[in-house]
C-alpha positions in Angstrom: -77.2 35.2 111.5 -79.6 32.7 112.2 -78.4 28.7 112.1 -80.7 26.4 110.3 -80.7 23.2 112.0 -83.0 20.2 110.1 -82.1 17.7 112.2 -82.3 17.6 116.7 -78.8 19.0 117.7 -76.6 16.1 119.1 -75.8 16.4 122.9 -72.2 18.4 123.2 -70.4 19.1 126.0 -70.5 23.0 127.1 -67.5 25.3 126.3 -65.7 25.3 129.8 -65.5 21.2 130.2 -64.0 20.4 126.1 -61.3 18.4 126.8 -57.6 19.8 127.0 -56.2 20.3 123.3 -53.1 18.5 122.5 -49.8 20.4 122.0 -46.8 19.9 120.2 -43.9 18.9 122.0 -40.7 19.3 119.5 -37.8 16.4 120.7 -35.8 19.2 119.7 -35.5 23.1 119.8 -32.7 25.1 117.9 -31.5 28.4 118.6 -29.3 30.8 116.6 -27.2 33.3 118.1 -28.9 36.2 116.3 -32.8 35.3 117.9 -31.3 35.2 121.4 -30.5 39.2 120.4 -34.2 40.1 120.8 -36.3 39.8 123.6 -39.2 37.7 121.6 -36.7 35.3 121.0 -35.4 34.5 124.4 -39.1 34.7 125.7 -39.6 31.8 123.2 -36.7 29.7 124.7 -38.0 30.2 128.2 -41.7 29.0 127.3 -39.7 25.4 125.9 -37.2 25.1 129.0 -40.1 25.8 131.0 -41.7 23.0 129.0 -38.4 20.8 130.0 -37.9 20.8 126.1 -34.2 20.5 125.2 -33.1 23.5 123.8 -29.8 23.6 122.1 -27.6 26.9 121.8 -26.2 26.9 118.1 -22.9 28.6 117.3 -23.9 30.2 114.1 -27.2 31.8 112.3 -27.5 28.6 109.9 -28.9 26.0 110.2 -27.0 22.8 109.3 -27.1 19.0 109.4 -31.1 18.9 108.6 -30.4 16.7 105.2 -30.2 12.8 105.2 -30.2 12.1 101.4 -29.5 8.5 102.4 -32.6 8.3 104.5 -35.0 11.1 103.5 -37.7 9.8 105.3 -35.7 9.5 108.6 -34.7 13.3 107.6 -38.2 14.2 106.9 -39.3 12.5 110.7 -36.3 14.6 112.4 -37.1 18.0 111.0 -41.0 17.2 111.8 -39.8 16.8 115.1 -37.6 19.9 115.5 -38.0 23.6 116.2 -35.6 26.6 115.3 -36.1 29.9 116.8 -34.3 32.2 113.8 -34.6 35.9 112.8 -36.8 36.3 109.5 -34.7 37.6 107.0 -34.7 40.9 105.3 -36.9 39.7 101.8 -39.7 38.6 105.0 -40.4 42.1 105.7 -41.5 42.9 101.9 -44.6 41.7 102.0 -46.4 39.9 99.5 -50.2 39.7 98.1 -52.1 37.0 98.5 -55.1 36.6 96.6 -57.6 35.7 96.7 -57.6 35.0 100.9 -56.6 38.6 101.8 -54.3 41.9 100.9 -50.5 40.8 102.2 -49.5 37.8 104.2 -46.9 38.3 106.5 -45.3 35.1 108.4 -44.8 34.6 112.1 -42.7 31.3 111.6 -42.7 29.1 108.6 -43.3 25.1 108.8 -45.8 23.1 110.5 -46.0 20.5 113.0 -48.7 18.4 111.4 -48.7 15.7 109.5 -51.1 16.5 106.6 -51.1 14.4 103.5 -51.7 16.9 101.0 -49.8 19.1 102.7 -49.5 22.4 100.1 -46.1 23.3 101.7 -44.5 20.5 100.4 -44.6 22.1 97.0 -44.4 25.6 98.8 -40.9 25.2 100.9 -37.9 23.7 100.2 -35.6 21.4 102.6 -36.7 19.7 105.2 -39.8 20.3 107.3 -37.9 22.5 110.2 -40.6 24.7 112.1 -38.7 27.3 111.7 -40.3 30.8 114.3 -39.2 33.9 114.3 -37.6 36.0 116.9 -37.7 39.4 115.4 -41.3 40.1 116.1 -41.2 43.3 116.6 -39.7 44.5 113.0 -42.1 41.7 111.8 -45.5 43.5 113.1 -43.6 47.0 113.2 -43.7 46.8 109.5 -47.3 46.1 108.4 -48.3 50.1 108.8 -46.5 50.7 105.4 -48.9 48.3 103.9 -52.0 49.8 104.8 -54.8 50.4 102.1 -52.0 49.1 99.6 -53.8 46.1 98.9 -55.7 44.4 95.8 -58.1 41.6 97.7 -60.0 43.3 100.6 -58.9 47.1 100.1 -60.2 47.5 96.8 -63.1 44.8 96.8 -66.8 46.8 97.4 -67.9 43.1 98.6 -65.4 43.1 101.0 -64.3 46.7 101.6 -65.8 46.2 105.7 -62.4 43.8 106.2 -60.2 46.9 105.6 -56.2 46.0 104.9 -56.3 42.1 105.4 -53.2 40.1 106.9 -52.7 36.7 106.2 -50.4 35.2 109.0 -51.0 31.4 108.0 -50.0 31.0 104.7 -46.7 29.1 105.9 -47.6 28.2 109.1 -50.3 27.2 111.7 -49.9 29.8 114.1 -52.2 28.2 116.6 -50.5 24.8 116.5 -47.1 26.2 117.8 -48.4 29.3 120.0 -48.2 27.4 123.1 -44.4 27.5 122.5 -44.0 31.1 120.8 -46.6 33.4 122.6 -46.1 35.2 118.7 -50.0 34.6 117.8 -51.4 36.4 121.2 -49.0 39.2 120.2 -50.1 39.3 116.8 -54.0 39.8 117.6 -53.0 42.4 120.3 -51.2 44.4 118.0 -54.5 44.3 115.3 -56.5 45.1 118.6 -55.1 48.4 119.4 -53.8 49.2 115.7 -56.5 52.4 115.0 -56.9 51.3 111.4 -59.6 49.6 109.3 -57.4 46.4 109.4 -58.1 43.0 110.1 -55.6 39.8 111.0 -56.2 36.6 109.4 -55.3 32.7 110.4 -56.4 29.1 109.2 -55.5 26.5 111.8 -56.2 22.8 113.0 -55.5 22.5 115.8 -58.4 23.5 119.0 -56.2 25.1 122.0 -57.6 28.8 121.7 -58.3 29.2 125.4 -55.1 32.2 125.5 -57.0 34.0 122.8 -60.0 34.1 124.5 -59.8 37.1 126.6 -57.3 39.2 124.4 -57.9 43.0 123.3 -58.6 41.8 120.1 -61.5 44.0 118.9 -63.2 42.5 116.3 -60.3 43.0 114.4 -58.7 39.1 113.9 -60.9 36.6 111.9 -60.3 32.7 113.1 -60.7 30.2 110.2 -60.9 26.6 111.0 -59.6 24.4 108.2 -62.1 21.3 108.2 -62.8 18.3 106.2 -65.5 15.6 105.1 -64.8 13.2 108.3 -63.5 10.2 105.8 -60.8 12.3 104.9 -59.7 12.6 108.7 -57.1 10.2 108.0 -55.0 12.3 105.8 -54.8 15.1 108.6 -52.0 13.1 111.2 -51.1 15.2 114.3 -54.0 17.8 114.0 -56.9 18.4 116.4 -60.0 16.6 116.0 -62.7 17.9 113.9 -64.6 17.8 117.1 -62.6 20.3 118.5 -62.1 22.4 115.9 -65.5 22.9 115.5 -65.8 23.7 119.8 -62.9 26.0 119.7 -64.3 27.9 116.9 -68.3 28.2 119.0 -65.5 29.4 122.0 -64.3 31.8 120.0 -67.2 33.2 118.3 -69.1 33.5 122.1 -66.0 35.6 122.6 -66.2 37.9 119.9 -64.1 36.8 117.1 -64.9 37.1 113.6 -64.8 33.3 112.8 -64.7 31.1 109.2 -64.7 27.7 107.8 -62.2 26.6 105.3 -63.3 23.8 104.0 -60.2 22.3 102.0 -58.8 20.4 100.2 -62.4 19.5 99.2 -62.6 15.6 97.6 -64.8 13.2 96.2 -64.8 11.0 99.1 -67.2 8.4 99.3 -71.1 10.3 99.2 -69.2 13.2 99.2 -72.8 14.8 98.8 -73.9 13.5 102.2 -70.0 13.8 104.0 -69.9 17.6 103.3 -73.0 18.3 104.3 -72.8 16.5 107.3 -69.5 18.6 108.2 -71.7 21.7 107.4 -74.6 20.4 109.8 -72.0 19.8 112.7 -70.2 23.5 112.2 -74.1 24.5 112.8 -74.6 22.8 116.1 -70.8 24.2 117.1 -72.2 27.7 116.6 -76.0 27.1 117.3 -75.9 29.3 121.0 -73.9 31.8 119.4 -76.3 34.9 118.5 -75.3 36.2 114.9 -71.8 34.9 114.1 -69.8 37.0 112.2 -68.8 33.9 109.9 -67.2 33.2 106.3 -66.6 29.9 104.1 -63.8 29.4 101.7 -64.2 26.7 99.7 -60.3 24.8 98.6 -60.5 22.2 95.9 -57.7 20.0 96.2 -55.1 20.2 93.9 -51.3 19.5 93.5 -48.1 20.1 91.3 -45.2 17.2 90.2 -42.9 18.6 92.6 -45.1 18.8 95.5 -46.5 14.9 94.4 -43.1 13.8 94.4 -42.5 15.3 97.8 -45.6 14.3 99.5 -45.2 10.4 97.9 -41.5 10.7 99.8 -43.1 12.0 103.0 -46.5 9.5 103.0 -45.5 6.9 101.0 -48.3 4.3 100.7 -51.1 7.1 101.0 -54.2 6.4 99.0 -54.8 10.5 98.5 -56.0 10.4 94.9 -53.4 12.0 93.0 -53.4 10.5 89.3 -52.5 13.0 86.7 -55.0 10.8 84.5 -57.9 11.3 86.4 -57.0 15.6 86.5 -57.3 18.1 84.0 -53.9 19.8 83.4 -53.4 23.7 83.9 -51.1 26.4 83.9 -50.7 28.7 86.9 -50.6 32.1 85.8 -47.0 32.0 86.9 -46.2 29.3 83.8 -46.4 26.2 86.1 -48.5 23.1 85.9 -51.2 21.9 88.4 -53.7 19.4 88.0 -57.3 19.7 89.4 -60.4 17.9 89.2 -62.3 17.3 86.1 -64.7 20.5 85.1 -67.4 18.4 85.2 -66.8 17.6 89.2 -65.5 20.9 90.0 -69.6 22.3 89.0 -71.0 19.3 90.8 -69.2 20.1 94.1 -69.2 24.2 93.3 -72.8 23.7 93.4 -73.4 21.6 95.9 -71.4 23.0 99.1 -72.9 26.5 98.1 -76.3 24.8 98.0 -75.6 23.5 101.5 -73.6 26.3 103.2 -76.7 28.5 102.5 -79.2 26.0 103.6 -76.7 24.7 106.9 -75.7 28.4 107.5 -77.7 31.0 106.4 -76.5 34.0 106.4 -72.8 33.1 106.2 -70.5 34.5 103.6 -68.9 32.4 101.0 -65.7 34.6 100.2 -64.3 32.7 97.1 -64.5 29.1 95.3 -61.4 27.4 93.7 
């Protein structure tokens, strides 16, 4: 794929002197009887004592004393700030589709460390904000060959047949943002690496610390998104990497082999949205200019939210200017009966148009996979 570049590149560090990504460091960890059983599970505890994390030893599977309805924003700061090492339960293992990003997603651990505005877990998850990781790994991954050329994105798509099976690991989660602490991401890509099937792992993150994936077995076979944004929406994205990096770690990875992407979400009409996404667009050019035929996709997210994830995020941000008034949306029904509001149709074909104007002009040759 060649990278069209209108404009002289700006100067950018090389790969090997990008500054050290920031890591999450959890005030506390949790762990329940049951994940100290398996071997992943006590690997994760010695990675946060190792850390000098405190790490408390729980006397039962369940987790308890999370709530504060008194003070839910002092409850929602304290489960940000707290990780539980648990066993995924039984209904984990039956895996579910998820269209239209790929096949079956699967989940490694379920909350997020981040600090996102328009978080979509808010109206995904209920209770507090716990990262909750799993322990039981091995049943986890052990349990994906069943699903094989079962599914109704990739596996029966002629567009994207060449993906095989797909595996969504992020749809709960950032994987990358908590790997430093779980080890359950490097496992992950190993197992796609040597699993002798047309299959392919897939992860969105944020965050930029991808130096342990860089040398991994991984065979083509794990595609790295990068959720970005239009810089003026870089306030809504608290305790994520900088776009900067983003943009570096996913160049590092694609000079190391990796089917890369950009998911470019929750799009908004920021001010000259026109010019702010296409300058987003020319800097994911520039991260990938010395890279020699990228294997790279585009999703494109709209934003949009429900009344129970608005109520949740006003709870969690309150004081946020994200732009969530029902009166400037259009109303719809999920095909599951719910209600979600969206932007105007008239805005949705301005910006539809536009960023697949510009992804083709920025990044020839790179394929959008969907629009919505």
């Amino acid at each position: 794929m060649t990278l069209l570049l209108t404009e002289e590149p700006r100067p950018r560090p090389p790969a090997e002197r990008r500054r050290p990504a920031r890591l999450w460091q959890p005030r506390r960890v949790l762990v329940t009887p049951a994940a100290l059983d398996h071997a992943h599970g006590r690997q994760i505890v010695a990675r946060a004592e190792a850390l000098g994390l405190p790490v408390e030893r729980l006397k039962s599977n369940r987790l308890t004393g999370l709530r504060d309805d008194e003070n839910p924003r002092r409850a929602y700061a304290q489960a940000k700030a707290t990780l539980a090492v648990v066993t995924a339960p039984p209904t984990k293992l039956k895996l579910q589709p998820i269209p239209p990003s790929a096949d079956w997603r699967f989940d490694l651990a379920e909350g997020c460390p981040a600090h996102c505005q328009y978080c979509y877990l808010a109206g995904s998850l209920t209770g507090p904000p716990v990262t909750r990781v799993y322990a039981n790994l091995d049943a986890i991954l052990g349990n994906l060959d069943s699903y094989l050329g079962q599914g109704g994105v990739t596996s029966t798509s002629e567009a994207r047949a060449a993906e095989g099976t797909t595996f969504e690991a992020s749809c709960y989660t950032d994987p990358l943002g908590i790997e430093h602490l779980t080890g359950s991401l490097s496992a992950a890509i190993r197992h796609f690496g040597a699993w002798e099937a047309p299959v392919q792992l897939r992860f969105t993150t944020k965050f930029a610390a991808v130096e342990p994936l860089l040398d991994l077995p991984h065979r083509g076979r794990t595609r790295v998104r990068f959720s970005v944004n239009a810089a003026a929406a870089a306030h809504y994205e608290g305790g994520t990497a900088p776009l900067a990096d983003r943009l570096a770690a996913m160049g590092a990875l694609a000079r190391a082999g990796y089917p890369v992407g950009l998911t470019i979400a929750p799009i908004l009409p920021v001010e000259d949205w026109q010019e702010a996404y296409d300058a987003l667009l020319r800097d994911a050019a520039e991260a990938l200019a010395d890279v020699s035929e990228p294997d790279l996709t585009v999703e494109l997210i709209t934003h949009r939210f429900t009344p129970g994830s608005k109520t949740v995020l006003e709870g969690w941000y309150p004081g946020s200017d994200l732009p969530m008034r029902e009166a400037e949306r259009t109303r719809k029904l999920t095909k599951f009966g719910s209600v979600k509001y969206v932007f105007p149709g008239d805005l949705m074909k301005a910006m539809r148009a536009h960023l697949t104007e510009r992804v083709a002009a920025r990044l020839p040759g790179a394929r959008i996979l969907y629009w919505t």
